[in-house]
N, C-alpha and C positions, 0 to 999 in steps of 0.2 A: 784408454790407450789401446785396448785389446782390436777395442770394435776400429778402430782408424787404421791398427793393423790389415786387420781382413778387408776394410775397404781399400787399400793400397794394392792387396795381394789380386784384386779383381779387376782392378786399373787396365795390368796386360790383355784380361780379356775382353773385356769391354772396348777395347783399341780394336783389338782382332775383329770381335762382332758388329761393331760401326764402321769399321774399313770395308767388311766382306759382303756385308748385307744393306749398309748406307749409300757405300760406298758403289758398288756394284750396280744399284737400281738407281744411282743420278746418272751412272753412266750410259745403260741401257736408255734413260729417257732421249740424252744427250745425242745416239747414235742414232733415235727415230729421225730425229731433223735432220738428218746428214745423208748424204747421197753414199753411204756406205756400200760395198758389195763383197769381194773374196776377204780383205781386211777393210779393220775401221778407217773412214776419214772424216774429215772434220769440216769438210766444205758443206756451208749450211743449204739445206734448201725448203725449210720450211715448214709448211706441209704438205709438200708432194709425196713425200711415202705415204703420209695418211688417207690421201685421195688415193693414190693409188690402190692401198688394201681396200679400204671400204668401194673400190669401182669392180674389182674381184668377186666373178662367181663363185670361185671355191670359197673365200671368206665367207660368202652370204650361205654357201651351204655350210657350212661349216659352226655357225656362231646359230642357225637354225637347230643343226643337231646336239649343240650343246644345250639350248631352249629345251625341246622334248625329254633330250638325258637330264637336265635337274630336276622337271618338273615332277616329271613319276619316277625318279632317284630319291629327290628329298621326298613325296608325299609318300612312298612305300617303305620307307626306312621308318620314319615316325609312326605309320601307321603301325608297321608287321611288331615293331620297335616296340609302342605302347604297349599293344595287346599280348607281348611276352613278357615284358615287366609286371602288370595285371597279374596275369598267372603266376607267376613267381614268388610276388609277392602273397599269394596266399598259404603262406610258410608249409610248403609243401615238402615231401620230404626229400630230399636228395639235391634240397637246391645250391649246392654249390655247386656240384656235378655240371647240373642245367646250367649256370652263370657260365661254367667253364666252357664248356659244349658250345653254347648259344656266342660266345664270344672267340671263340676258335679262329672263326673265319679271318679276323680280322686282325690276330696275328701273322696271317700270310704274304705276301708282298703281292703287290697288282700286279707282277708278270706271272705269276704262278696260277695268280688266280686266273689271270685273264686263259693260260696255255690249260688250264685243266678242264673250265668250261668251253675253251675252244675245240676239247676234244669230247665231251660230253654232247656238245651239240652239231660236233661234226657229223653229216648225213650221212656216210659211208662205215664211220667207225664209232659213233656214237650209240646215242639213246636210241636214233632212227633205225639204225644198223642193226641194237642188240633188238629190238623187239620184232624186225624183218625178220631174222635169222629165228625166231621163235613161233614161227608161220605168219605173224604178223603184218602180213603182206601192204595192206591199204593201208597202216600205219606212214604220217608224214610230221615230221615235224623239224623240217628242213631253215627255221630263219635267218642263222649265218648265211646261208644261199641266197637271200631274196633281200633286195634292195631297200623295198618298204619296210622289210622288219628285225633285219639284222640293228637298226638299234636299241631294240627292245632284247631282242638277246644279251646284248649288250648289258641296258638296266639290269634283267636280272642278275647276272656274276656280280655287280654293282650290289644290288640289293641285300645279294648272299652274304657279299663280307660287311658290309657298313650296318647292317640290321645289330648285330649284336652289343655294337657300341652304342646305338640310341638306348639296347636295353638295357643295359648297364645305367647310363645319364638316369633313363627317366625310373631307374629301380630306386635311386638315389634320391632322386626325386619324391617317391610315394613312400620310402621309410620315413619321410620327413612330416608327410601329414598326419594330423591331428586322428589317434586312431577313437578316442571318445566320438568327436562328431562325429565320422565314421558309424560308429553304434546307434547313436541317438537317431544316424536317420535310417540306418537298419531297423530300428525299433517302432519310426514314425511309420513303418511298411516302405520307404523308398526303396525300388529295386536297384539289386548290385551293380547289376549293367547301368542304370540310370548314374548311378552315384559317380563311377568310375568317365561316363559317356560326358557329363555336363559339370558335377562339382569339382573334382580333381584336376581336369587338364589345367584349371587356371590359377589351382593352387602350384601346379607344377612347371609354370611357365616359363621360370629363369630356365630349366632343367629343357625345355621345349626350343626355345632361343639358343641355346646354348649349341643344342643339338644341330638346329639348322645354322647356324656359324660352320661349325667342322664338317658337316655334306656340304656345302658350299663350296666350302675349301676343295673338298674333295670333287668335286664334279669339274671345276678348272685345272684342277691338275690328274684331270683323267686319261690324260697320254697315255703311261704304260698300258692301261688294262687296255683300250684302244689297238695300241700297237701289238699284244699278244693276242688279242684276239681275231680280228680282221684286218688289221695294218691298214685300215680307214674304208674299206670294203665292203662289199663288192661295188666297183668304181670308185665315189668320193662317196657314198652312203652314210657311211658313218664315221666321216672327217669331221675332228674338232679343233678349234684353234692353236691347244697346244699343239698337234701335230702340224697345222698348217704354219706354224710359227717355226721349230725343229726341222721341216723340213725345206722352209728358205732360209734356214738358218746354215744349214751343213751342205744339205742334198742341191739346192739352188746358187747358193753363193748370195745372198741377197739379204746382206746385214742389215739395210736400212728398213727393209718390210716385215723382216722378224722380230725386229726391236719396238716396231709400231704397235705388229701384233700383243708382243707381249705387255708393253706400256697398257694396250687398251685392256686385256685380258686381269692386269693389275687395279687398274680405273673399276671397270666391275665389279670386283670381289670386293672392295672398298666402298665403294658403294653398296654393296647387299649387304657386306658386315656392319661399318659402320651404326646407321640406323638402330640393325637388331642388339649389338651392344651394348649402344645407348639406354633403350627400351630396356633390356635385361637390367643395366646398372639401377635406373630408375625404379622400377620394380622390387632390385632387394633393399634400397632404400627407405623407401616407403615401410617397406615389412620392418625394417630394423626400426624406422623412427616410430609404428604402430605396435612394437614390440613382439611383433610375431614372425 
């Protein structure tokens, strides 16, 4: 009786969260086909919005710079990500401190982060600035300035906050292996770096997957740090689709191109998720029906 109770008491929410979030993305799909612009309409036209976005040079720069930002987004988070976990895990002392420290960043919000390394690397008032002002004269390291490399400046405030959360995932991950074999192939002479470099990652790989799911997430919905940091700058350098979506959304009037964008921007991440959750599910499967 209890349990029919509580399922009842969840009823209203479950309304509310399939109204807002079901609800809301048939609609968005709904206003791609439609020749929408300052408000919705419903007059169909197909897919003319979606030729239109993909005939869009800014789209193509755009969904390029999003390409470059996952690519060394997700591979430097896993990486910086592992090799802090590693260390961590060798019951060193102070390690909650480090857990704490190491996962800071990413209690912060992406406008904060993005406005603090905006000013970190600003060339006037930054790192460039403090170490000119300390006769460091030939010192440069101006890439919010330069079109080629503001979005690597970018990665990095990227890298800063989201590293701490893979090392958290994958610390979880290596309390969980077997620390006997561990020993035994200490004992065989395997080196640690070997052990950690080839045995572990694929003992860890739910914990691996999992990780690239949520930078995933995170690199489509990389507006704000975007917007704090360059505001897609200098020129469209480092424009991403959220922003070219928001900003035919508000700043253009052009409901039917932003609704495309974001339909497609949705199709993606479902598509990259998809697959690796599969593959994860699979995975602990297997170990639960292998017993380990």
């Amino acid at each position: 009786m209890n349990s029919w109770i509580a399922r009842f008491a969840l009823v209203p929410a479950a309304m509310v969260a399939f109204g807002v979030f079901v609800g809301c993305l048939l609609w968005t799909l709904v206003l791609s086909f439609t020749n929408s612009k300052l408000l919705p309409s419903y007059r169909w036209v197909g897919l003319d919005q979606y030729e239109k976005l993909f005939s869009s040079s800014r789209w193509a720069v755009s969904v390029e710079n999003i390409v470059v930002f996952g690519i060394w987004y997700i591979g430097l988070c896993l990486l910086f990500g592992y090799i802090l976990a590693v260390l961590v895990d060798q019951r060193v002392r102070g390690e909650a401190l480090l857990r704490t420290i190491y996962l800071s960043p990413h209690a912060m919000s992406l406008i904060v982060t993005g406005l603090v390394w905006a000013w970190f690397l600003n060339p006037q008032l930054g790192l460039q600035g403090f170490l000119r002002g300390l006769g460091w004269e030939s010192f440069s390291f101006a890439w919010l300035a330069d079109p080629n490399l503001a979005i690597y400046a970018v990665v990095i405030a990227a890298v800063w906050r989201g590293t701490g959360l893979v090392m958290i995932l994958m610390l979880a991950g290596l309390r969980g292996v077997d620390q006997e074999m561990l020993k035994n192939l200490q004992v065989d002479g395997v080196p640690k770096w070997r052990v950690y470099a080839q045995v572990v990652p694929p003992i860890v790989a739910p914990m691996i997957l999992t990780s690239v799911v949520l930078l995933a997430a995170g690199v489509i919905n990389s507006y704000d740090l975007i917007v704090a940091m360059t505001r897609g700058g200098p020129g469209i350098s480092t424009e991403v689709p959220g922003k070219f979506v928001m900003e035919h959304f508000f700043a253009r009037a052009d409901v039917g191109v932003a609704t495309a964008g974001a339909t497609v921007m949705l199709a993606a991440l479902v598509v990259i998720a998809a697959p690796l959750l599969y593959l994860r599910s699979r995975i602990s499967q297997r170990r639960e029906a292998s017993g380990g």
